[in-house]
N, C-alpha and C positions, 0 to 999 in steps of 0.2 A: 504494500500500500504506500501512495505517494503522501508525504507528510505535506499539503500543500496551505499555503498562508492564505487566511481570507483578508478582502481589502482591511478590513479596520487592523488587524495585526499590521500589516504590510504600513498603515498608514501611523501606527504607533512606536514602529521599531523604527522609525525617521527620522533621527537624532534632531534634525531640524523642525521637526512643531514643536518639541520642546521648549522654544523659545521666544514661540508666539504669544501675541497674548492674545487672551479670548473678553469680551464683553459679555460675566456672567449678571442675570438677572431673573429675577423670583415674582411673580403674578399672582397675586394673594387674590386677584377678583377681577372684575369690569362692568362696567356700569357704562347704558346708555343715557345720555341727557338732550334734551333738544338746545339748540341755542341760546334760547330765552334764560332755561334753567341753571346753566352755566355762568351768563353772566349775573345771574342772581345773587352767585356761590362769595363768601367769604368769608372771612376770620371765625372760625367755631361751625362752619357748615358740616354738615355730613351727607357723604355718599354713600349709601346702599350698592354693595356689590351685590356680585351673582351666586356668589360662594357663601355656603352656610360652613361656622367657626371649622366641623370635622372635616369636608372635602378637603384633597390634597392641592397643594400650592404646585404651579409649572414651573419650571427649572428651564432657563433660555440662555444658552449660547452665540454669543451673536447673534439673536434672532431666532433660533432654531430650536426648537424646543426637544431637550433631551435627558429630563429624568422629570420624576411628582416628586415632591415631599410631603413633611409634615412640618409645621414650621415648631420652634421650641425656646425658651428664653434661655440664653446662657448670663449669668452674674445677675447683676442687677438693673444693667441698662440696655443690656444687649438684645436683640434675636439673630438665631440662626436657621438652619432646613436640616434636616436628617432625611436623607435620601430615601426614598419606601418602589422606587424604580426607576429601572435604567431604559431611555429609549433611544436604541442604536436605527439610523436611518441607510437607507443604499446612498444617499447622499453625505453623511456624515461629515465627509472633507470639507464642506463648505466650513464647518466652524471654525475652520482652523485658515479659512483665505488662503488655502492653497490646491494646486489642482494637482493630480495624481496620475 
């Protein structure tokens, strides 16, 4: 049997992403507002998101969405996400702005 590399191996054993950086961010919810509603909004407004407290949060890599979590507070000021999955794409390399 031939031991053969799938792209994502092939794309992580390339000592050069290593040294990219990536633009990670976390999507807690989204909310539609019309125009009107928006410029209503100020100082102490709130927004109803889409997501109730237990759904899991999206995990976005340059854009590209590749794990949920769950979000969790670390210390006293902080939050962070504890990964609950991983979504690998046939696209994946885009997150890394390099082509393969």
């Amino acid at each position: 049997m031939v031991n053969e590399q799938t792209e994502i191996d092939k794309m992580f054993n390339d000592d050069a992403v290593f040294g990219v950086d990536v633009d990670v961010s976390v999507v807690l919810g989204t909310s539609m507002l019309r125009v009107h509603q928006l410029l209503k909004l100020g100082r102490g407004a709130v927004v109803e998101l889409n997501q109730k407290i237990s759904d899991p949060v999206e995990i976005y890599a340059n854009d590209i969405l590749v794990a949920r979590g769950e979000v969790i507070v670390i210390g006293d000021d902080k939050i962070g996400v504890t990964l609950t999955e991983m979504i690998m794409h046939q696209n994946s390399r885009k997150v890394f702005n390099k082509s393969y």
